[in-house]
C-alpha positions in Angstrom: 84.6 84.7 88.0 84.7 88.1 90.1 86.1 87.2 93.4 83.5 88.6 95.6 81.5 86.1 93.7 83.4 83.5 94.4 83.4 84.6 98.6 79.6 85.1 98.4 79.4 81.7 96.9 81.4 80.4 99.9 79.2 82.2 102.3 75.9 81.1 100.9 77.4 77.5 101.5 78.2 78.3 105.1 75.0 79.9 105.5 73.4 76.7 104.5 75.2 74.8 106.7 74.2 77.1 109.6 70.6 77.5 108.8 70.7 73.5 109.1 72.3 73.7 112.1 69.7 76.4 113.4 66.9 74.1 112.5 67.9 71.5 114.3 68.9 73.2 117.2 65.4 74.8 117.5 64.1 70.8 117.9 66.9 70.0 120.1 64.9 71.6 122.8 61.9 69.7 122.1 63.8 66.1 123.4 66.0 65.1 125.7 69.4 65.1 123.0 72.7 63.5 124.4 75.1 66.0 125.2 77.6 65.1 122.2 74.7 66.3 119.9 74.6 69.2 121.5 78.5 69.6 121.3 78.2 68.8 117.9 75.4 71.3 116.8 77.4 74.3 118.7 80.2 73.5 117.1 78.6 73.1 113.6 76.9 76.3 113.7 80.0 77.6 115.2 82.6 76.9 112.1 79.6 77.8 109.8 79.1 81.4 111.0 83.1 81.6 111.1 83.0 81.1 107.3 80.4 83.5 106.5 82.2 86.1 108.7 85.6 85.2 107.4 84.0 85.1 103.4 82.6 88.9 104.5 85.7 90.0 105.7 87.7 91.1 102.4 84.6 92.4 101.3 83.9 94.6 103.9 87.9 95.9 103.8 86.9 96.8 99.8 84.3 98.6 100.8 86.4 100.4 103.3 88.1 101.4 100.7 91.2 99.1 101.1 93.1 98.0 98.2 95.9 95.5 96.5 97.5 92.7 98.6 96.7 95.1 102.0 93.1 93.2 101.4 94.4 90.2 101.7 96.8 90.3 104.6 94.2 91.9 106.8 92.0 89.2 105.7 94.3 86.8 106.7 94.9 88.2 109.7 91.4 88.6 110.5 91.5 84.3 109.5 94.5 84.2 111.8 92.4 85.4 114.5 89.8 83.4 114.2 91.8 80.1 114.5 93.3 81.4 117.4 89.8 81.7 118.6 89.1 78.0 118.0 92.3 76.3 119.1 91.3 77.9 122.2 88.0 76.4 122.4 89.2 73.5 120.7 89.3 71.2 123.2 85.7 71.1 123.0 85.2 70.1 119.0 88.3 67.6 119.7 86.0 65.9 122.7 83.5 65.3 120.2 85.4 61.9 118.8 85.6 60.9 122.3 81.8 60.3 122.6 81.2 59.4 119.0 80.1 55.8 118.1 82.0 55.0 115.1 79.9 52.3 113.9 81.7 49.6 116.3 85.6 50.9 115.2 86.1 53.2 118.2 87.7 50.2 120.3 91.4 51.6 119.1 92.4 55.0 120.4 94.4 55.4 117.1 91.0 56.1 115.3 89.6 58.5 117.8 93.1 60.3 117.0 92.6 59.9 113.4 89.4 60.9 113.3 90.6 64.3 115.0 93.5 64.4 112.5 91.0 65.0 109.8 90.1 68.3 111.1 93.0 69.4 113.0 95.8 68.3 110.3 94.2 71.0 107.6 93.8 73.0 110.1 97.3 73.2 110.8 98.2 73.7 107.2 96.0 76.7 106.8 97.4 78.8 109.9 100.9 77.8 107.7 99.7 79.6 104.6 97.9 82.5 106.4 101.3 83.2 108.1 103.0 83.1 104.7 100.3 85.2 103.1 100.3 88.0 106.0 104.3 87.8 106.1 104.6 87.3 102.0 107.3 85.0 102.7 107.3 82.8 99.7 104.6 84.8 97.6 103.2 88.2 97.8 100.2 88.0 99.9 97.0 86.6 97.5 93.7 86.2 97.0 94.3 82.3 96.5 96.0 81.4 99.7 92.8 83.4 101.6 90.5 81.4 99.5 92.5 78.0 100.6 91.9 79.0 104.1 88.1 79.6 103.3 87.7 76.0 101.7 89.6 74.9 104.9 86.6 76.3 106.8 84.2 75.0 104.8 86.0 71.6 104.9 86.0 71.7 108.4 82.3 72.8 108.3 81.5 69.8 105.7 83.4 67.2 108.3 81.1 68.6 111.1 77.8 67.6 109.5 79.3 64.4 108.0 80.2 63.3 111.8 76.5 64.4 112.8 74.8 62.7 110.8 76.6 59.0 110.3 78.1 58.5 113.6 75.9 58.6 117.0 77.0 59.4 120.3 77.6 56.8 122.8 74.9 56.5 124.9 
């Protein structure tokens, strides 16, 4: 498999998840939704159009006319970027456990930080790799390690929408 197939096959993914998003978002308006939905749908369609931009990204550096492992670093720093982006506006996706319903287990505050772990913990892995990809630490910067960060996204995405749909906000 080429490996702009394999990022176009990532984006089409993401761009599934953020049409879904879209979708929903256009009804939103239509009823009076809870503002954790609302939280939840922004930040759903938020991580999904991060991971089509991010899938883009090498591609557009090819077509630039960049080559070799320089694809890659600027890639991952472009990813770098981006999670810098979101840690900032993190507190906001975090806040989302807060309001969530978790079927009668959110009495413990251990679970609400569990629950958070689940996105934050991989999330904190992949800003590990994209440093040692952009700074070819332990490996000259790859195509894998960028990938890794992408299924990170989409992970993070996929988490999103799981949370949406099985859990409801407290009301």
């Amino acid at each position: 498999m080429d490996v702009r197939e394999e990022l176009l096959t990532i984006a089409e993914i993401a761009v599934g998840l953020a049409g879904f998003a879209g979708v929903v978002a256009a009804f939103m308006h239509r009823v009076d939704t809870p503002r954790a939905d609302r939280i939840r749908f922004v930040n759903l369609f938020a991580a999904a159009f991060a991971t089509i931009v991010l899938a883009y990204t090498p591609l557009v550096f090819l077509h630039l006319g960049v080559r070799g492992e320089d694809v890659w670093v600027r890639s991952s720093v472009v990813m770098l970027l981006a999670w810098f982006i979101n840690s900032a506006i993190g507190s906001r996706v975090t806040r989302i456990f807060d309001e969530v319903d978790f079927g009668g287990l959110d009495g413990s505050a251990n679970r609400v930080w569990i629950a958070r772990s689940i996105i934050i913990g991989p999330a904190l892995v992949n800003l590990v790799v994209q440093l040692l990809n952009v700074g070819g630490w332990w490996w000259s910067p790859s195509f894998v390690a960028y990938l890794f960060g992408l299924f990170v996204y989409v992970y993070s995405t996929m988490v999103m929408f799981v949370y949406m749909v099985l859990f409801r906000p407290r009301t």
